[in-house]
C-alpha positions as a Markdown table, in Angstrom:
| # | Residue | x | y | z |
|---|---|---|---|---|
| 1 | Unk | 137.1 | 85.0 | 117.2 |
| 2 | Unk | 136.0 | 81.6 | 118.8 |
| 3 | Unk | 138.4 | 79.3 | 119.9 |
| 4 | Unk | 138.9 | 76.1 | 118.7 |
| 5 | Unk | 141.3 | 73.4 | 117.2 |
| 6 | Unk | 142.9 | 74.3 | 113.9 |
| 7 | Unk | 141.4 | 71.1 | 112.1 |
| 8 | Unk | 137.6 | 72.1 | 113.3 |
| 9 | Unk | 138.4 | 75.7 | 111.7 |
| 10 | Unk | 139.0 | 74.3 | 108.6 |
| 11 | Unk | 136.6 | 71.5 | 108.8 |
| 12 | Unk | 133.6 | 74.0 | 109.2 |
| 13 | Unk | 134.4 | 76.9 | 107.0 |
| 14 | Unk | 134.3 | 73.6 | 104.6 |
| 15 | Unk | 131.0 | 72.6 | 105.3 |
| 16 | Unk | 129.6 | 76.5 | 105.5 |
| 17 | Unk | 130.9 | 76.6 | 102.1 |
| 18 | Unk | 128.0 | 74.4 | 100.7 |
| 19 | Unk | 125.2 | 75.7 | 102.7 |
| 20 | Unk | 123.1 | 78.9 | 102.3 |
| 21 | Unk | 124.4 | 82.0 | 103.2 |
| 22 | Unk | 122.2 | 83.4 | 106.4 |
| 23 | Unk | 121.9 | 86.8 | 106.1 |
| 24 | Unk | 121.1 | 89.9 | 108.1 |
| 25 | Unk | 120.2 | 93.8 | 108.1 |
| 26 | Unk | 120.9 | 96.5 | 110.4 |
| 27 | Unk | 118.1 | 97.8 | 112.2 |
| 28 | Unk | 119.6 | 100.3 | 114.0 |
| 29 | Unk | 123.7 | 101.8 | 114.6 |
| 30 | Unk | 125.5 | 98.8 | 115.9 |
| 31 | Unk | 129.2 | 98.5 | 116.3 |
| 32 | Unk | 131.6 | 96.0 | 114.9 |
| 33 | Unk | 133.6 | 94.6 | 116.9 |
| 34 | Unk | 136.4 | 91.7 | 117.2 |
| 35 | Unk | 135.1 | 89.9 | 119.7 |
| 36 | Unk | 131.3 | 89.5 | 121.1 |
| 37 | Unk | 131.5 | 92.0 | 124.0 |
| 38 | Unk | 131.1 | 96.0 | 123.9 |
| 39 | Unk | 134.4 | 95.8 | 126.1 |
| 40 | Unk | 136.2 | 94.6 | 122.5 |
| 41 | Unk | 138.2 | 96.7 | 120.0 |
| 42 | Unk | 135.8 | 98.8 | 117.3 |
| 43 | Unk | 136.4 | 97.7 | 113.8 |
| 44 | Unk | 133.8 | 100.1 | 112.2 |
| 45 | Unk | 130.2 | 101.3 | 112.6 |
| 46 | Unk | 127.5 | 100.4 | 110.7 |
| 47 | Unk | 124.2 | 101.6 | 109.7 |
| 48 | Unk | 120.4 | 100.5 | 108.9 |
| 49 | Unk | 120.0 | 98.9 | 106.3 |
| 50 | Unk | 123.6 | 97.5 | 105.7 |
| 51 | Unk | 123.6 | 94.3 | 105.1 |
| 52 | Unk | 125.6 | 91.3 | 106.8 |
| 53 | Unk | 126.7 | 87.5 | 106.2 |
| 54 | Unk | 126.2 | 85.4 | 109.3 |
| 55 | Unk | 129.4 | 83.7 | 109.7 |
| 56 | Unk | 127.4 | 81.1 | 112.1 |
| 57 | Unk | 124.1 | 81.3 | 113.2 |
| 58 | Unk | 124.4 | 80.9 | 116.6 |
| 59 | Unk | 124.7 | 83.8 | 119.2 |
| 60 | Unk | 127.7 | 84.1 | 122.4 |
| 61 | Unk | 127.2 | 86.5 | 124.7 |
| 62 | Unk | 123.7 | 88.1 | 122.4 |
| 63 | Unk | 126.2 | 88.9 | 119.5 |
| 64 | Unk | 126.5 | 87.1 | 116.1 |
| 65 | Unk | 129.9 | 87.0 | 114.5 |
| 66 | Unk | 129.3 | 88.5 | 110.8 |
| 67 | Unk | 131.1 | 89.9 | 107.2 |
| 68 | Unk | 130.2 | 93.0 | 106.0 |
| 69 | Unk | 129.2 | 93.3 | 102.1 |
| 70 | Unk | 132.8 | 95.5 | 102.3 |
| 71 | Unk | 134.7 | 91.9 | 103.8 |
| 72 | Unk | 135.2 | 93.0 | 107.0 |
| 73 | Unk | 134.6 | 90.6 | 109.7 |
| 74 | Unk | 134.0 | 90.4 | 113.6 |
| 75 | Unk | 130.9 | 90.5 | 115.8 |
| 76 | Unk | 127.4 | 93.0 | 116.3 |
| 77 | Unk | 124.8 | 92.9 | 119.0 |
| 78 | Unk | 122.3 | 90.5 | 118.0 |
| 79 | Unk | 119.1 | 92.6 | 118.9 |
| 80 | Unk | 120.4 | 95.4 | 116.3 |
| 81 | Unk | 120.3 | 93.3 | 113.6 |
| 82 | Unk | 117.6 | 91.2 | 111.6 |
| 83 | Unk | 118.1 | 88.1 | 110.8 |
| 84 | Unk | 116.3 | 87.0 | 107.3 |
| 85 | Unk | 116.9 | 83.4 | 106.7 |
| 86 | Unk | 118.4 | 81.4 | 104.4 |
| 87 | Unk | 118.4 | 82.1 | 100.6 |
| 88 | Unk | 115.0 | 83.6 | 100.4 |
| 89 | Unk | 112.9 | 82.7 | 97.4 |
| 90 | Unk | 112.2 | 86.5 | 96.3 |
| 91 | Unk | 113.8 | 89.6 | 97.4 |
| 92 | Unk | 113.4 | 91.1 | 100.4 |
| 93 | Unk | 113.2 | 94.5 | 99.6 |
| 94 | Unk | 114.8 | 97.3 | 97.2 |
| 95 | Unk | 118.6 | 96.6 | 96.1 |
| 96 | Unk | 120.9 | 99.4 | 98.4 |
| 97 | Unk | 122.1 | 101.1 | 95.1 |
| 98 | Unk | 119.4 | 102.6 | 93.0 |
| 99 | Unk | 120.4 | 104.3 | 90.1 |
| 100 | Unk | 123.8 | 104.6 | 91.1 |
| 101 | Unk | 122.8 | 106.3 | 94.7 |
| 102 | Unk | 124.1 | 104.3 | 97.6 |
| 103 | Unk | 121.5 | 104.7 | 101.3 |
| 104 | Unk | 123.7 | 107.7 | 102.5 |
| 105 | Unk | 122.7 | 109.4 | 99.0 |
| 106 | Unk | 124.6 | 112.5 | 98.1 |
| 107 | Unk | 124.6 | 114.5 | 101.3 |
| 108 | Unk | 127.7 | 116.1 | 102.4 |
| 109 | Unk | 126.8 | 115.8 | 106.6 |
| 110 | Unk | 127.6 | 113.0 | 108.8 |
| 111 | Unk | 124.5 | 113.7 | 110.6 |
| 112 | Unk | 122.7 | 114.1 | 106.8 |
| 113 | Unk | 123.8 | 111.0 | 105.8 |
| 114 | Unk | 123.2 | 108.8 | 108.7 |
| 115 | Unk | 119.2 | 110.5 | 108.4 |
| 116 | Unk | 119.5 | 109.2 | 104.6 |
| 117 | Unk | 120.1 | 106.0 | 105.5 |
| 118 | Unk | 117.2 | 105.5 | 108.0 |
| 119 | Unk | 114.8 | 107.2 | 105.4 |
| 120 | Unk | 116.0 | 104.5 | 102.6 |
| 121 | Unk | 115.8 | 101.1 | 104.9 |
| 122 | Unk | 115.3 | 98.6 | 102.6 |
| 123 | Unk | 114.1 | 95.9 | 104.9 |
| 124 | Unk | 110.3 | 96.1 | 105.7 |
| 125 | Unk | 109.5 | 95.7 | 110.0 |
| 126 | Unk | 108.6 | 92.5 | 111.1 |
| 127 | Unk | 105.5 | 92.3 | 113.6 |
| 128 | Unk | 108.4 | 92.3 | 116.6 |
| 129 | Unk | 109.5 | 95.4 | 115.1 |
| 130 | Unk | 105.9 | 97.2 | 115.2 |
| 131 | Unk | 105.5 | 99.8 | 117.9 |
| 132 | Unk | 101.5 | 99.3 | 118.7 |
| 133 | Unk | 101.8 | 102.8 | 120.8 |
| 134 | Unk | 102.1 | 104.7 | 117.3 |
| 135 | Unk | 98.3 | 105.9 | 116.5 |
| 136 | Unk | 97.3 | 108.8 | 114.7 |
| 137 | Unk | 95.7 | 110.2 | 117.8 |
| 138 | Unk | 98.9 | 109.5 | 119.6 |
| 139 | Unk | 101.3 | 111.5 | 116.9 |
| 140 | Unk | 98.9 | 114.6 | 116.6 |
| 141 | Unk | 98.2 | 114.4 | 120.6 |
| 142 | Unk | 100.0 | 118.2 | 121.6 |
| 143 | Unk | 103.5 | 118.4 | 123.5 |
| 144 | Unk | 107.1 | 118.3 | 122.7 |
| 145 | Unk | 107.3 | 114.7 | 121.0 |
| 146 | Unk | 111.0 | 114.8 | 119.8 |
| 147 | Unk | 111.8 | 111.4 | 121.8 |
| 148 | Unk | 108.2 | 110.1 | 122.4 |
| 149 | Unk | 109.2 | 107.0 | 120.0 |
| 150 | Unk | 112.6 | 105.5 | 118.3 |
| 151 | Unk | 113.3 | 105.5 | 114.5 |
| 152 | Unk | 114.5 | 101.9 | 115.7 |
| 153 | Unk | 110.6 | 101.1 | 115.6 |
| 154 | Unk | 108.1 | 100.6 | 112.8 |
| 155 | Unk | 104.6 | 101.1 | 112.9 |
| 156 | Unk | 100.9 | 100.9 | 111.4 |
| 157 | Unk | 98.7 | 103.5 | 111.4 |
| 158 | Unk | 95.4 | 104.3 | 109.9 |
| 159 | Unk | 94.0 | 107.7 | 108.1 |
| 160 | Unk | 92.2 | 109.5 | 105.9 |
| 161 | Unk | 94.0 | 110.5 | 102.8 |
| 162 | Unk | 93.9 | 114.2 | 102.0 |
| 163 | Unk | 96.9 | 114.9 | 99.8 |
| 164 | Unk | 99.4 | 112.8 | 97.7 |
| 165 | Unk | 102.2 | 115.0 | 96.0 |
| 166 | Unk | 105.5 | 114.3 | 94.5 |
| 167 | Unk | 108.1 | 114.9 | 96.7 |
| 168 | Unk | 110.8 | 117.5 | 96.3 |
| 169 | Unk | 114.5 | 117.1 | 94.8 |
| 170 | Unk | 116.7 | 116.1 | 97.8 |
| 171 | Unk | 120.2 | 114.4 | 99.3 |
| 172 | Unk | 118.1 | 110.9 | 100.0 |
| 173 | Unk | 117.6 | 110.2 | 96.0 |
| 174 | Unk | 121.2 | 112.3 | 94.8 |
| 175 | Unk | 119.4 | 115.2 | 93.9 |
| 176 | Unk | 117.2 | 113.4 | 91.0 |
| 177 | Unk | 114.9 | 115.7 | 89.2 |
| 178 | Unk | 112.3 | 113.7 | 87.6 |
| 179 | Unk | 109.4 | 112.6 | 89.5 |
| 180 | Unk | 109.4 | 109.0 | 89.1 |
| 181 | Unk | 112.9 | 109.1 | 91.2 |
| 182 | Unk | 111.6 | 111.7 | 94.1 |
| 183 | Unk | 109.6 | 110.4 | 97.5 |
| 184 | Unk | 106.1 | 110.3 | 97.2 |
| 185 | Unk | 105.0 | 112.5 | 100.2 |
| 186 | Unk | 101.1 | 111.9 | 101.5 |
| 187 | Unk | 99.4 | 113.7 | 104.1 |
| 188 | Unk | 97.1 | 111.9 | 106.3 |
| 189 | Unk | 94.0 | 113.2 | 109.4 |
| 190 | Unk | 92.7 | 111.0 | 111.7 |
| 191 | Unk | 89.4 | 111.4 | 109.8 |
| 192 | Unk | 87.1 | 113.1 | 107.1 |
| 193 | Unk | 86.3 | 116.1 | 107.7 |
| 194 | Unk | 89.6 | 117.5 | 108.9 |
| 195 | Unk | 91.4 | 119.9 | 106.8 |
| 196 | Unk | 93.7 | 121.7 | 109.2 |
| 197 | Unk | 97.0 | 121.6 | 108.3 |
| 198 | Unk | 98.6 | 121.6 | 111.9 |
| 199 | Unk | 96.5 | 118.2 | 112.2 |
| 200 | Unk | 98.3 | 116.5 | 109.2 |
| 201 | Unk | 100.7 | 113.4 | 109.7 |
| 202 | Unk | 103.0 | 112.9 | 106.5 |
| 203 | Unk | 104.6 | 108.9 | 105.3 |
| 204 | Unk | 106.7 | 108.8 | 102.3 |
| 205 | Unk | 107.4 | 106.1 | 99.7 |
| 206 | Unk | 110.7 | 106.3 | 98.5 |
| 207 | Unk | 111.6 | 105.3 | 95.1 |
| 208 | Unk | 113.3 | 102.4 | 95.8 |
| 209 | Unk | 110.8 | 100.8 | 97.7 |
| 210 | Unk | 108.5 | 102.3 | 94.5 |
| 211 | Unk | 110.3 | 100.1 | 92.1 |
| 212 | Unk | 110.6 | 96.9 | 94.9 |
| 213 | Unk | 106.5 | 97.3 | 95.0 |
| 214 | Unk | 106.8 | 97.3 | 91.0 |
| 215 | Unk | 108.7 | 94.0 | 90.4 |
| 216 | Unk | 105.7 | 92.8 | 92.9 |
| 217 | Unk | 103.1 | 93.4 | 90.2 |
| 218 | Unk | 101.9 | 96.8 | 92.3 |
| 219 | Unk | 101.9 | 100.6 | 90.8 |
| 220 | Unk | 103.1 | 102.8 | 93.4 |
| 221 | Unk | 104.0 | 106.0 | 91.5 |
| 222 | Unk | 102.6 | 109.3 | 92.7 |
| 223 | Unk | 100.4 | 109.6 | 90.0 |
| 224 | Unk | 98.7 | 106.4 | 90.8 |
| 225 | Unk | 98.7 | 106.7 | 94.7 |
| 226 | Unk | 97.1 | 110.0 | 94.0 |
| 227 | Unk | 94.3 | 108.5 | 92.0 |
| 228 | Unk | 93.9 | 105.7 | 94.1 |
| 229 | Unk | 94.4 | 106.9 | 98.2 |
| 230 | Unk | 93.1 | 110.6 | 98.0 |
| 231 | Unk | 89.8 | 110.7 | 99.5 |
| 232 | Unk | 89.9 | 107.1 | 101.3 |
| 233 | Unk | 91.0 | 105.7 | 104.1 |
| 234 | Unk | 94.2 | 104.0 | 104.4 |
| 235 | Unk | 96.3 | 101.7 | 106.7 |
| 236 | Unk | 100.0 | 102.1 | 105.9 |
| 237 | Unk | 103.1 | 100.0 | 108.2 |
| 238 | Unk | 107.0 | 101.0 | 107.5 |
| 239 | Unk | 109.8 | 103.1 | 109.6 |
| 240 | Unk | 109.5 | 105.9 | 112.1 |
| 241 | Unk | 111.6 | 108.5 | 111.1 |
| 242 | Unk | 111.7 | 111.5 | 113.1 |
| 243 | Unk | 112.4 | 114.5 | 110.4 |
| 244 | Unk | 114.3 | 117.8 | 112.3 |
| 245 | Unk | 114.4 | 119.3 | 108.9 |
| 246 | Unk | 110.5 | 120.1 | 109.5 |
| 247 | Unk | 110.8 | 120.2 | 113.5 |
| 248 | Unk | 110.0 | 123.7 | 113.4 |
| 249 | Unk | 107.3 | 123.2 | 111.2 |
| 250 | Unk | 105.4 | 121.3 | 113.4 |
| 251 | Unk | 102.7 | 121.4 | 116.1 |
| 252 | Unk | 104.0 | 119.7 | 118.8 |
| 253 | Unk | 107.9 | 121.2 | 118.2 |
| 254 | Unk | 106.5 | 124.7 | 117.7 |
| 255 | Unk | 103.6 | 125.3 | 119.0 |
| 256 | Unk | 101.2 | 128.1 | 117.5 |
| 257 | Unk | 103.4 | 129.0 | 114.6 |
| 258 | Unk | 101.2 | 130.5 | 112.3 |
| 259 | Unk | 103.1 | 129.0 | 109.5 |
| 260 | Unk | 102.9 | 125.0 | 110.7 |
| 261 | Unk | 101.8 | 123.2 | 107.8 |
| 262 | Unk | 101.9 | 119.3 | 110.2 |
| 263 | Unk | 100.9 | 118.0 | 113.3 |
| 264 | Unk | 104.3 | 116.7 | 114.1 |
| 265 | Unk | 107.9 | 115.7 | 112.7 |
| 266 | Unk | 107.0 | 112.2 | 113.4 |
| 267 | Unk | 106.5 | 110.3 | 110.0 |
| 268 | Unk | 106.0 | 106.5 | 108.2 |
| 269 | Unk | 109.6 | 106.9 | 105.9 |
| 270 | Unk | 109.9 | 105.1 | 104.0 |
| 271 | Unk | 106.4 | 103.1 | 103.2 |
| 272 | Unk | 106.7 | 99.7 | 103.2 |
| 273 | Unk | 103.0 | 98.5 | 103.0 |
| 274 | Unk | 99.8 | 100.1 | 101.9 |
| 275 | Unk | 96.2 | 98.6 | 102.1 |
| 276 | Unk | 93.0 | 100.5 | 101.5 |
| 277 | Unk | 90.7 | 99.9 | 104.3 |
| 278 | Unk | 86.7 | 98.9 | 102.7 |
């Protein structure tokens, strides 16, 4: 903690009290800690899409001093979190319970659960966050792609819609069975034309970010996208999220297996914007 005289201590936690409470998400793992060095006792990890209380705004050292939504407080490295401002007008994004599921949903794995979390961010990326390498020529581009990018990254890409489906009954969403509560899945080629499916590139839209897009005056059930993205081309932005379920189901993991049904294991998850392109 910083040091100061007792009488300032009290004196700003004072005046804190009537201002806005700054807030902040996790962008990637970041560890707290009780002071702002990585040299520093570990209080706990935490995860994207936690959320944090800036206890002051400024940094020391590149690392803000925070409270976790459980109370716990000490200090993360600033370039792991986003910071979103004061008191925003309108929500951000999805709430980090839906439905009673919590971003780790029901999986049983550490390693499970910590992929559950990155598929159900609930921040959108900023531009900073954008990685302008990520093309859909670069994710069907052949070769072992396992660390070609970082699911610390977002991205935009553009395609031609070929498929939109409902997505099946997993871990991420706590096992739900009706559709409105599974992932939209939607498979994308570089262009008309191409129907091969070790040429597809696959982004999701979770429903949480389904019912964000809702309270935003947009429809993005599966039904809908269905009707409205197959056949066109589409830009769409949101997380990388690199899928080893489906590594060996893939292209550029598995090359030549007869039964690959996508380019790569790379994928948009969760959606966070999507705009038809005239």
């Amino acid at each position: 903690m910083r040091i100061v005289a007792r009488g300032f201590v009290v004196a700003l936690v004072l005046w804190a009290g009537v201002l806005p409470a700054q807030s902040a998400v996790v962008k990637q793992n970041v560890n707290l800690r009780e002071g702002p060095s990585s040299n520093t006792t570990l209080i706990r990890t935490l995860f994207p899409g936690d959320e944090v209380t800036l206890l002051d705004p400024d940094t020391v050292a590149n690392y803000l001093e925070v409270r976790t939504a459980a109370g716990n407080e000490g200090w993360v490295y600033a370039p792991r979190v986003r910071v979103l401002g004061a008191a925003p007008s309108s929500p951000a994004g999805p709430d980090s319970v839906y439905r009673g599921c919590s971003l780790p949903g029901n999986a049983q794995s550490a390693h499970r659960q910590d992929l559950n979390r990155l598929k159900n961010r609930i921040t959108a990326p900023d531009a900073a966050d954008i990685d302008g390498s990520v093309t859909m020529s670069a994710l069907t581009a052949p070769g072992d792609d396992t660390n070609r990018w970082s699911t610390a990254r977002g991205a935009t890409i553009t395609g031609f819609v070929i498929d939109v489906k409902k997505g099946g009954e997993e871990t991420v969403n706590c096992g739900e069975k009706e559709e409105l509560y599974r992932d939209t899945h939607i498979e994308l080629v570089v262009q008309q034309g191409i129907t091969a499916k070790k040429q597809r590139i696959i982004v999701e839209v979770t429903p949480r970010w389904r019912e964000f897009m809702k309270t935003q005056g947009q429809n993005w059930t599966t039904d809908s996208l269905a009707t409205r993205l197959e056949g066109r081309t589409v830009r769409f932005t949101g997380w990388l999220f690199f899928d080893d379920e489906h590594d060996d189901e893939s292209e550029n993991t598995r090359p030549g297996r007869v039964l690959n049904w996508r380019a790569t294991a790379w994928e948009i998850h969760p959606v966070t914007r999507i705009e038809i392109v005239p």
